[in-house]
C-alpha positions, 0 to 999 in steps of 0.5 A, a space after each residue: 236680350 240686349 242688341 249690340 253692334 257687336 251682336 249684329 255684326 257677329 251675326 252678319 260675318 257668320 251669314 257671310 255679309 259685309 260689314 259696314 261703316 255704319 251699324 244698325 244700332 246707328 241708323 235707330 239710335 240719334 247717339 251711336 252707342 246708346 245703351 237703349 234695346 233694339 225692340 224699345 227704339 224701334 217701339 218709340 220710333 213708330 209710336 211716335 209717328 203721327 201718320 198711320 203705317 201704310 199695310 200696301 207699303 209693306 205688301 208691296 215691299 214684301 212682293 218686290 224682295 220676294 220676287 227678286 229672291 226667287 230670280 236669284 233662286 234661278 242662278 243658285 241652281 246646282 242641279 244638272 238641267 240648271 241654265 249654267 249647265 244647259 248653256 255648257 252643253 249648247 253654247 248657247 247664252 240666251 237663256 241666261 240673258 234673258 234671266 239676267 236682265 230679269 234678275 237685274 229688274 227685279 234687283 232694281 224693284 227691291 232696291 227702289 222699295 227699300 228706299 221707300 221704307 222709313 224702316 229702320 230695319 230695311 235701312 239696314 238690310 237696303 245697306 248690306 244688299 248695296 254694299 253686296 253689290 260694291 264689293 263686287 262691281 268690278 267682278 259685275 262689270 267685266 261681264 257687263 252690269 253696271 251699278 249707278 250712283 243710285 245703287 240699280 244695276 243696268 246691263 249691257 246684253 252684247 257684252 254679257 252675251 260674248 263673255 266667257 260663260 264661267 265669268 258669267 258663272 263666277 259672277 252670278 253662279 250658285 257659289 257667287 257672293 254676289 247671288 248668295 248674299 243678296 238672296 239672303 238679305 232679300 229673304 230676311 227682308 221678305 220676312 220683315 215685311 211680312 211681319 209687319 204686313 200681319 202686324 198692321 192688320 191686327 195691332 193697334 195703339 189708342 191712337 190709332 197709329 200701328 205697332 210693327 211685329 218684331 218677332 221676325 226682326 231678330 230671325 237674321 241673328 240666329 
């Protein structure tokens, strides 16, 4: 199967993602528009590598993604004992600033490990998780979180704690785009990396450099 901007696009519009000036195809091809396979140029980028595929990079890379897709697991609660619901029946905002400020550490752990990878995958799911978070700065920013010029978030607990709970919910809730669509691409990017991290423990080349496993990389397009 040949990968196309026009595949990856189509498969990001029906996950619900941005979609941004730059492709995936752009950010692993040195021509946009090259007619090479997506599995070839990722194969050639990282068998040409002189340094060996670091496994505790990939670990610690799967553990942060994971970590912040189950804290947006929390705000994606629907059920009647979830914090938005507790916090309508007491009045009470504690809860969900505690776990706010959790969510927005975690944020920043996934963020800063994504940046780490030379990837060119997690190039792409790093893209789509920040231009989640542009597309809803000012929706974050009126109930106090803040994006700096360096993609991570910061939060401003007196003013979360005196907005209005359902901007709170807007926001963050389990139908906001902001929690959706990131725990989507912290989920697939999890999977990514924990392909990569079996990959590194089994498959080597005659040089000794390793082979990421692709078969999770395609996992988004279906």
């Amino acid at each position: 199967m040949r990968i196309t901007n026009q595949v990856l696009n189509e498969s990001a519009r029906k996950a619900g993602l941005p979609i941004q000036g730059t492709s995936l195809l752009d950010y692993i091809n040195k021509n946009p528009g090259s007619d090479q396979s997506l599995l070839q140029a990722l194969e050639e980028r990282e068998s040409a590598s002189t340094e060996p595929v670091n496994k505790k990079n990939y670990e610690k890379l799967e553990k942060a993604l994971d970590a912040y897709e189950k804290e947006a697991e929390k705000f994606a609660d629907k059920s009647e004992t979830s914090m938005f619901e507790k916090a309508k029946e007491s009045k009470d905002m504690t809860e969900i600033c505690d776990n706010v400020d959790k969510l927005v550490a975690k944020y920043n752990s996934a963020v800063s490990a994504m940046r780490k990878s030379d990837n060119p995958l997690d190039a792409y799911y790093l893209q789509m998780f920040l231009g989640t978070t542009e597309d809803q700065k000012k929706e974050l920013a009126e109930i106090g979180i803040t994006m700096g010029k360096d993609g991570s978030l910061s939060v401003d607990r007196e003013k979360l704690k005196t907005s209005d709970l359902s901007a709170v919910e807007r926001a963050l809730g389990a139908d906001s785009t902001f929690i959706t669509r990131t725990g989507f691409v912290a989920g697939r990017a999890a999977d990514h990396a924990h392909a990569n991290v079996r990959s590194v423990s089994t498959q080597y080349n005659a040089a000794g450099n390793t082979y990421a496993a692709q078969s999770s990389l395609y996992d988004f397009l279906r």
